[in-house]
C-alpha positions in Angstrom: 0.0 0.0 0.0 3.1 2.5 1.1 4.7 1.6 -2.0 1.5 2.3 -4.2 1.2 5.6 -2.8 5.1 6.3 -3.5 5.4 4.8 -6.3 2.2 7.6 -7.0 4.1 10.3 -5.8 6.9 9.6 -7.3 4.8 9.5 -10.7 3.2 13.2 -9.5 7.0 14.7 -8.9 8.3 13.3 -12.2 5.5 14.7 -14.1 6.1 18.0 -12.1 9.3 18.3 -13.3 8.9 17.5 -17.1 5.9 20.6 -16.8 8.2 22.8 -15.8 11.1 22.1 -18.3 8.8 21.8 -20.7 7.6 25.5 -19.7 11.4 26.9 -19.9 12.2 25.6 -23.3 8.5 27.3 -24.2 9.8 30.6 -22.8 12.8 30.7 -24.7 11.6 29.7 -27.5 8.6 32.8 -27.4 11.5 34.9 -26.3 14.1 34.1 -29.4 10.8 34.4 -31.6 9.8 38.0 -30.0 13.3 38.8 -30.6 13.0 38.1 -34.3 9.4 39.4 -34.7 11.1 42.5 -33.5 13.9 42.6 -35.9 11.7 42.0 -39.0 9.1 44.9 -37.8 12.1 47.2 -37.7 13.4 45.9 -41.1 10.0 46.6 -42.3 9.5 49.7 -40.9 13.1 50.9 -42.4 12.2 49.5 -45.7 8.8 51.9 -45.7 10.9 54.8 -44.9 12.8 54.3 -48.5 10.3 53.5 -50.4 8.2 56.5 -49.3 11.4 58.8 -49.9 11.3 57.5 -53.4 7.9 57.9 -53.6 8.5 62.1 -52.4 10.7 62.4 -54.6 9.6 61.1 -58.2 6.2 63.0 -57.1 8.7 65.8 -56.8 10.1 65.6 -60.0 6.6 64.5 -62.2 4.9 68.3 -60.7 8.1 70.1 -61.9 7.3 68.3 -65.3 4.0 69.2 -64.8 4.7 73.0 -64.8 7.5 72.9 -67.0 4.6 71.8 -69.5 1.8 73.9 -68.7 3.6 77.1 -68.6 4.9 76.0 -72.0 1.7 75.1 -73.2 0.3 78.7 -71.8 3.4 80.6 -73.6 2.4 79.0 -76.6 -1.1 79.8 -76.4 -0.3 83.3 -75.3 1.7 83.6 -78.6 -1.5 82.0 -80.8 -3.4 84.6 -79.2 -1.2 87.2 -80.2 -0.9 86.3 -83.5 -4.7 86.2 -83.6 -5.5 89.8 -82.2 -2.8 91.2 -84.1 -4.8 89.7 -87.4 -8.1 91.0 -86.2 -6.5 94.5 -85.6 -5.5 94.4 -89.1 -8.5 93.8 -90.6 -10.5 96.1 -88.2 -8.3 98.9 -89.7 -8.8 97.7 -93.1 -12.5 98.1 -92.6 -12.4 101.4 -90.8 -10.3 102.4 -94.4 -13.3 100.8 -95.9 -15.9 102.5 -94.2 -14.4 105.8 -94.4 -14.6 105.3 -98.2 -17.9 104.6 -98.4 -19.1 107.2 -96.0 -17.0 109.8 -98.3 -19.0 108.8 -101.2 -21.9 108.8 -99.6 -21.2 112.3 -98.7 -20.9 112.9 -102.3 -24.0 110.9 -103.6 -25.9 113.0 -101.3 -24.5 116.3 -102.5 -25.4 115.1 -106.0 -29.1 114.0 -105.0 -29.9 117.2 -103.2 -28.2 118.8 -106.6 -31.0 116.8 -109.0 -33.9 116.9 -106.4 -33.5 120.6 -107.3 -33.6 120.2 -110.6 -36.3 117.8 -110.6 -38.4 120.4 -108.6 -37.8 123.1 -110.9 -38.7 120.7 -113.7 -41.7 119.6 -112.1 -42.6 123.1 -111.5 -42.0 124.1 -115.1 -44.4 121.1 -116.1 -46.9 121.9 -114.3 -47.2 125.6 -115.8 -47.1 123.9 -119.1 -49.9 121.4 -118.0 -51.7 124.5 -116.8 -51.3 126.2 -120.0 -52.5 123.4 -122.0 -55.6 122.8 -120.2 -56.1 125.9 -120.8 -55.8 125.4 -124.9 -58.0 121.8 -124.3 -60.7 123.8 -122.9 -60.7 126.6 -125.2 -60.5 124.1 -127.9 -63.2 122.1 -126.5 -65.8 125.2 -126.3 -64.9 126.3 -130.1 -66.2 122.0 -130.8 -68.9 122.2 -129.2 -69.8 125.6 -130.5 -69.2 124.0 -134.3 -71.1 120.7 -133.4 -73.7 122.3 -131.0 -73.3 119.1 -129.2 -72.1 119.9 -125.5 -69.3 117.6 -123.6 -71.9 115.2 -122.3 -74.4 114.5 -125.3 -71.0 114.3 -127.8 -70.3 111.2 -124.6 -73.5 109.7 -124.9 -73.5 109.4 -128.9 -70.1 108.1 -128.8 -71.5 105.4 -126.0 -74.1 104.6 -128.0 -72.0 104.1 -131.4 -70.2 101.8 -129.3 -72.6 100.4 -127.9 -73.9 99.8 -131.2 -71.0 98.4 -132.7 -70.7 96.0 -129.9 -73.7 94.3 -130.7 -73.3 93.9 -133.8 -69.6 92.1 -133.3 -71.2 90.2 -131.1 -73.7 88.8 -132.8 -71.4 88.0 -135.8 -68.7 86.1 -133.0 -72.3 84.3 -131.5 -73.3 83.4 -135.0 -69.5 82.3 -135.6 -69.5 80.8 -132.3 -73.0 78.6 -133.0 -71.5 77.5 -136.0 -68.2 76.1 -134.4 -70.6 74.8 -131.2 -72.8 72.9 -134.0 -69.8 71.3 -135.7 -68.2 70.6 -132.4 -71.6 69.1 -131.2 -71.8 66.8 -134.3 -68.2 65.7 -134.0 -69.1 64.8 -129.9 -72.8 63.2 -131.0 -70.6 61.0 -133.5 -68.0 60.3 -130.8 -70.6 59.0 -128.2 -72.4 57.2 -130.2 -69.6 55.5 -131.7 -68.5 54.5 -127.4 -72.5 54.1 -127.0 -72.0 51.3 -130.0 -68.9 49.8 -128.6 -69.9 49.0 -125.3 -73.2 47.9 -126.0 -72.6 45.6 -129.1 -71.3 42.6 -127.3 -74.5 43.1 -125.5 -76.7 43.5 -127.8 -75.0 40.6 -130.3 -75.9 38.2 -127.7 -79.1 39.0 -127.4 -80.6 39.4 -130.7 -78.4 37.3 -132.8 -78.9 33.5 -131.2 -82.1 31.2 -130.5 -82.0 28.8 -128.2 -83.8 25.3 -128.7 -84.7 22.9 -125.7 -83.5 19.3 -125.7 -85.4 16.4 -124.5 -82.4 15.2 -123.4 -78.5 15.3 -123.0 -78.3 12.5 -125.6 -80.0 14.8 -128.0 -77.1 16.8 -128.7 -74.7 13.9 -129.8 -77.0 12.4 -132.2 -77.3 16.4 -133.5 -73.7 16.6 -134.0 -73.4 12.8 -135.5 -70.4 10.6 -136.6 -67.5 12.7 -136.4 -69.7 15.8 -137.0 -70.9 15.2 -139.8 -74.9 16.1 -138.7 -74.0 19.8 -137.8 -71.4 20.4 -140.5 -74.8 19.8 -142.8 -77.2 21.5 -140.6 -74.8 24.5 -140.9 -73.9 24.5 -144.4 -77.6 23.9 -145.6 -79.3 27.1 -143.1 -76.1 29.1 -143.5 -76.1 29.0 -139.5 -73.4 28.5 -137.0 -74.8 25.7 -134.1 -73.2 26.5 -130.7 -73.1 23.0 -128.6 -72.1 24.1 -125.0 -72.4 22.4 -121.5 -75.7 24.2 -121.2 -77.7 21.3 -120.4 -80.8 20.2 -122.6 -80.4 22.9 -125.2 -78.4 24.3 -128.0 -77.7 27.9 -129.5 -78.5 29.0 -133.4 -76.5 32.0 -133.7 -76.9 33.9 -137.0 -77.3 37.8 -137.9 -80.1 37.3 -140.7 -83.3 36.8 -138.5 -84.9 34.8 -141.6 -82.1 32.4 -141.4 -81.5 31.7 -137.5 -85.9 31.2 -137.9 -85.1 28.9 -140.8 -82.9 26.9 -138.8 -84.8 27.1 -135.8 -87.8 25.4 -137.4 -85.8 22.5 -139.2 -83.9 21.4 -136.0 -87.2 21.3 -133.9 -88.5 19.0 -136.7 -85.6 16.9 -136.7 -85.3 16.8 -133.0 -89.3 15.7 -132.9 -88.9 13.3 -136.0 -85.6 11.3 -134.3 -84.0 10.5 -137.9 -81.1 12.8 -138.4 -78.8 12.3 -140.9 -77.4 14.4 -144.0 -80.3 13.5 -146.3 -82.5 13.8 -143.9 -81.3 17.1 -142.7 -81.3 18.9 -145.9 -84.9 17.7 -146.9 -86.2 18.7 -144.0 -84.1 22.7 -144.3 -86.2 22.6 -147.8 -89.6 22.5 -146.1 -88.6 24.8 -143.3 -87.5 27.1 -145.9 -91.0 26.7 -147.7 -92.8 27.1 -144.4 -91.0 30.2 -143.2 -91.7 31.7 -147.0 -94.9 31.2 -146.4 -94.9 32.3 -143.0 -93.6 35.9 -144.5 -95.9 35.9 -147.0 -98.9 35.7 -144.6 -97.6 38.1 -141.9 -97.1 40.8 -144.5 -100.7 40.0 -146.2 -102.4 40.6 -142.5 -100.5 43.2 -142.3 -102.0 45.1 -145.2 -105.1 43.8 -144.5 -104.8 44.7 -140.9 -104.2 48.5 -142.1 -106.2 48.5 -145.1 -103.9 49.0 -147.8 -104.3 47.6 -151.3 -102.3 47.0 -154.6 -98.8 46.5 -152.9 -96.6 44.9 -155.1 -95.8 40.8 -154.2 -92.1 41.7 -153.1 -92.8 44.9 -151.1 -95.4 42.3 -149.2 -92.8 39.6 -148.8 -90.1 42.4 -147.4 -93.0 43.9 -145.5 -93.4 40.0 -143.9 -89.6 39.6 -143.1 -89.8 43.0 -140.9 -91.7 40.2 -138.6 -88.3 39.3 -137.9 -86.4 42.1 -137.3 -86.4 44.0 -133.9 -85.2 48.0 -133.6 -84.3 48.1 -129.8 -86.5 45.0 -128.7 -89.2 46.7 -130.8 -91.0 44.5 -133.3 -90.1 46.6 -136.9 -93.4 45.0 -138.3 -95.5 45.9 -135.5 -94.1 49.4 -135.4 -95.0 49.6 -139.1 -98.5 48.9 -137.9 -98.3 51.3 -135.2 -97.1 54.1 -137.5 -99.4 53.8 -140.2 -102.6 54.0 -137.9 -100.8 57.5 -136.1 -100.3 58.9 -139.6 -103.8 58.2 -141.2 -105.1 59.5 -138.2 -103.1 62.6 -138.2 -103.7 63.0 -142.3 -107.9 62.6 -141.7 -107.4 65.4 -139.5 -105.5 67.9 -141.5 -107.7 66.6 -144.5 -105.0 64.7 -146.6 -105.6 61.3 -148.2 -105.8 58.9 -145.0 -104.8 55.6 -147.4 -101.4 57.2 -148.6 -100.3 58.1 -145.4 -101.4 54.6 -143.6 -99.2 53.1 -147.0 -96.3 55.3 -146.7 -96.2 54.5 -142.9 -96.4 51.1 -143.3 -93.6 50.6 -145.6 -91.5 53.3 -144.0 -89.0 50.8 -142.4 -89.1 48.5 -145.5 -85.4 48.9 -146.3 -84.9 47.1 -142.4 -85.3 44.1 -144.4 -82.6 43.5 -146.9 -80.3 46.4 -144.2 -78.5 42.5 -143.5 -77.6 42.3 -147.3 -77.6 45.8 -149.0 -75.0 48.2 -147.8 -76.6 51.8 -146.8 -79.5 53.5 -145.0 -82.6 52.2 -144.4 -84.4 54.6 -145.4 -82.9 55.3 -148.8 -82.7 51.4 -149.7 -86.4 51.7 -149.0 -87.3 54.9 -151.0 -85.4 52.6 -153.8 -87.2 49.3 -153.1 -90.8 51.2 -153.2 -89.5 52.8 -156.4 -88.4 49.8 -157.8 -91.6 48.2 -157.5 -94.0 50.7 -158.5 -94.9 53.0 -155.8 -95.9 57.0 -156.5 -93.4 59.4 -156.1 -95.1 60.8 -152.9 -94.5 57.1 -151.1 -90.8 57.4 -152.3 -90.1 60.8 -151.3 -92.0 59.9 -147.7 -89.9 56.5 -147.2 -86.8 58.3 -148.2 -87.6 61.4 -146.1 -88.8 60.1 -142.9 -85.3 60.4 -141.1 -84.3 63.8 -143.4 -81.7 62.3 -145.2 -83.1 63.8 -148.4 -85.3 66.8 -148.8 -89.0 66.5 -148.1 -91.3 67.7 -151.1 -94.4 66.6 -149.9 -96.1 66.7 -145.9 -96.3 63.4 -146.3 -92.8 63.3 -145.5 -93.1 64.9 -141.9 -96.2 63.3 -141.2 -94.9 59.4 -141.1 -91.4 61.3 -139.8 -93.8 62.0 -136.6 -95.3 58.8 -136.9 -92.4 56.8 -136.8 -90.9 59.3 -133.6 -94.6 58.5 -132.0 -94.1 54.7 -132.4 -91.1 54.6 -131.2 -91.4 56.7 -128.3 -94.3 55.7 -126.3 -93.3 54.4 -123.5 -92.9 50.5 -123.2 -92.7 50.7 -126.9 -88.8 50.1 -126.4 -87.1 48.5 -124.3 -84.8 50.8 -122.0 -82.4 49.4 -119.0 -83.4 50.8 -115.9 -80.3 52.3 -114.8 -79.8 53.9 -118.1 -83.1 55.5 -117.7 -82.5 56.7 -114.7 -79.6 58.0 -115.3 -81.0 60.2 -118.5 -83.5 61.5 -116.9 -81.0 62.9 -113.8 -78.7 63.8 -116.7 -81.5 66.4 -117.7 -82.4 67.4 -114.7 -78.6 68.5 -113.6 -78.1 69.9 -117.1 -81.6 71.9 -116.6 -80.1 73.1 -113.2 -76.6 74.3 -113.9 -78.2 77.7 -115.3 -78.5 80.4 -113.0 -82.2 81.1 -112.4 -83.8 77.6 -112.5 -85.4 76.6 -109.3 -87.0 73.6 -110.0 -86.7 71.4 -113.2 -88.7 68.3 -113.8 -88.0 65.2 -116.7 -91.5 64.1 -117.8 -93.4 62.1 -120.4 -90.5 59.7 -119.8 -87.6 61.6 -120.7 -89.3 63.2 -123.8 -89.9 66.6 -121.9 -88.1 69.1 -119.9 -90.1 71.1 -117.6 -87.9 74.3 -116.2 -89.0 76.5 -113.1 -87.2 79.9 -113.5 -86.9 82.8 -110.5 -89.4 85.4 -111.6 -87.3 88.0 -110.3 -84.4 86.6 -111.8 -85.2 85.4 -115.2 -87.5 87.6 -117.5 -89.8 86.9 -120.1 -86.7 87.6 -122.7 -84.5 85.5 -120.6 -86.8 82.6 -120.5 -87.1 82.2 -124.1 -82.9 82.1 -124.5 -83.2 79.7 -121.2 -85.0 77.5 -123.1 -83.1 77.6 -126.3 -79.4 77.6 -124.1 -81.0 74.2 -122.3 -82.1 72.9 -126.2 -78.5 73.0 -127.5 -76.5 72.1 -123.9 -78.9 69.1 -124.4 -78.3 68.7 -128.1 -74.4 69.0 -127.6 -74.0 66.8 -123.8 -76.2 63.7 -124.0 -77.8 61.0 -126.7 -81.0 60.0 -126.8 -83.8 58.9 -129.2 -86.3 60.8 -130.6 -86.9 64.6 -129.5 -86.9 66.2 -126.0 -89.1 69.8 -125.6 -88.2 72.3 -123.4 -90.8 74.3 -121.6 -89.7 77.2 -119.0 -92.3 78.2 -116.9 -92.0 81.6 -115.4 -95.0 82.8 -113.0 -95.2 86.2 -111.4 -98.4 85.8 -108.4 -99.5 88.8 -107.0 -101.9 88.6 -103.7 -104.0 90.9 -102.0 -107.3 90.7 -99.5 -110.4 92.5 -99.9 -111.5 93.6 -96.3 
């Protein structure tokens, strides 16, 4: 147990005295490191005072640069400067040279003004006393004129105003009659113009409406048995009704297209046969043209002998009858010719029985008025003169040839029987419904003459009636007078004549009403 406890303290005292070399050797050791801590802080410290000596003294020497350069840039600059002002006072003392120049001849201009403003004054002075003394001569002269005339200053002012005057008028009227004639010709040339336009916009139109017929199919398979083996069924339909046979996608039907009415109707009839027969083949086909062309004959023939009968006319040659059938044919803006024939010769008789004139020669002349219509597709001219030469051709009185020939005044009229189927045929033709007219285009005409009725000064109200064929004008009364409503109505006439196209004739009526009012208490 003792030796435990001293073998335990024995432990304790070694231990002891390890601790406390071990604590020496520490302290040296901090000491030697303090010591050399100490000597590099000094080195340090020494080495800082060096460097920031260095550092003083290149700072030092870069300033001196620094002024060394700036007062050499400032001497410079002070030099430039110099240079500069001493430039600027050399041209400030060539302008004041300059100036001193011009100021001395300035001085001497205004010497030589002040010199010629003199003399201009005693000029002007010296004019006027001549002025003076020549108005004095002009007067004398003027009373000894007057006393040789006997005319005083104010009558010898009013003749000559009135010779004037006078001679005004009568220049203008030769420049109005000079300017008519130019407005005339340059109205003819326009009319020409629009309705060459009118023509070429409405042809294609107007082609594809009255040139074709159209003939229903049963059926689809119609149409191949029509055009046959390698087309030889329509080449012979064509060649024997002189027809061209339009076969389009238009299902159960087929287009004749011709120009000569007689021949598209001539066509028309044979293909409905052949169609309702079945056999169609070349023989067939050109026996069958041969009857239509019979039948249609005939058809003429009948139509213009109910015509004459219809109208009471008598003794007309065979041909004149057989033209006067074809007109059946024929259309003049969707208006049947031969019905319009009709139409016109009933107006004219009735007109002739009332001015006492034979009643029968004006229904014929009438009648075969628009004769030439039917040979217009083969016979190159007017209608109206081909049928003055038909009706002379075949007999008819001179009267009936001057009246077919007449009725559109392309020759001179020697009989009234010329005007009166010229009215006849303008009657006909423009009632209303007679012709067909688009409904836009009507429209259109009749605000045409309204706005052309209104763009003179004066007109308050203007109104198209009688469907287009008359112009009624409302005038200002205290505007227009009675004189100025009759050239109104004539300057409306011509601006209508000369701006627009249209069939027939158009009247203008001004209207000019003056109302006074007053009550009886």
């Amino acid at each position: 147990m003792l030796l435990d406890i001293g073998l335990v303290l024995l432990g304790i005292a070694l231990s002891g005295v390890v601790f406390y070399f071990a604590m020496q050797s520490r302290r040296q050791i901090e000491a030697v490191e303090a010591q050399a801590a100490a000597g590099d802080a000094q080195r340090i410290v020494d080495e800082a005072k060096s460097r920031s000596e260095l550092l003083i003294k290149e700072a030092e020497l870069k300033a001196k640069d620094l002024m060394v350069g700036a007062r050499a840039d400032a001497e410079r600059e002070l030099r430039e400067r110099r240079r500069e002002l001493t430039a600027l006072e050399g041209k400030l003392q060539a302008r004041e040279e300059t100036f001193e120049k011009r100021q001395e001849a300035f001085e001497r201009r205004e010497v030589e003004l002040n010199r010629r403003d003199q003399t201009v004054r005693n000029r002007e002075k010296a004019i006027g006393d001549k002025e003076a003394e020549h108005q004095a001569l002009i007067d004398e002269a003027r009373g000894r004129l007057e006393a040789v005339a006997g005319l005083t200053r104010e009558e010898a002012k009013r003749t000559l105003i009135e010779e004037m005057v006078g001679q005004a008028r009568h220049e203008s009227a030769r420049h109005i009659r000079v300017v008519e004639e130019e407005a005339r010709e340059e109205a003819d040339r326009r009319a020409k113009r629009i309705i060459s336009i009118a023509i070429e916009r409405l042809a294609g139109e107007f082609v594809a409406e009255r040139t074709v017929s159209v003939i229903a199919l049963p059926t689809d398979e119609m149409k191949g048995r029509i055009i046959g083996r390698e087309g030889r069924n329509i080449r012979a339909i064509e060649a024997a009704t002189g027809v061209d046979i339009i076969i389009d996608d238009t299902p159960e039907a087929v287009v004749i297209s011709c120009h000569n009415p007689i021949r598209r109707e001539i066509a028309r009839v044979a293909l409905e046969r052949l169609i309702s027969d079945g056999r169609i083949h070349p023989g067939r086909i050109e026996e069958v043209v041969r009857k239509a062309e019979q039948d249609v004959e005939e058809s003429i023939k009948e139509a213009g002998q109910r015509a004459l009968i219809e109208v009471g006319v008598h003794g007309v040659h065979p041909e004149l009858t057989k033209l006067l059938g074809m007109l059946k044919y024929r259309y003049s803006y969707a208006q049947n010719v031969l019905m319009h024939s009709i139409e016109a010769a009933f107006i004219c008789g009735a007109m002739a029985a009332e001015l006492g004139l034979n009643e029968k020669q004006a229904r014929r002349a009438a009648l075969l008025h628009d004769i030439g219509k039917a040979l217009t597709h083969e016979v190159e001219g007017s209608h109206a003169l081909i049928g003055g030469e038909l009706a002379r051709k075949y007999g008819e009185s001179a009267k009936i040839v001057n009246a077919i020939a007449a009725h559109h005044e392309e020759v001179k009229a020697e009989t009234i029987l010329a005007p009166l189927v010229d009215a006849a045929d303008a009657l006909s033709g423009a009632r209303p419904g007679a012709r067909r007219e688009v409904l836009e285009s009507y429209v259109k005409r009749l605000e045409d003459l309204e706005t052309i009725a209104k763009s003179f000064k004066g007109v308050d109200k203007c109104f198209a009636v009688q469907a287009g064929r008359e112009m009624r004008v409302i005038v200002e009364p205290n505007q227009v007078s009675d004189e100025d409503a009759t050239m109104l109505a004539r300057d409306v006439a011509r601006k209508i004549e000369t701006d627009m196209t249209y069939p027939g004739q158009i009247r203008v009526t001004v209207i000019r009403e003056t109302r006074a009012t007053e009550l009886a208490k």
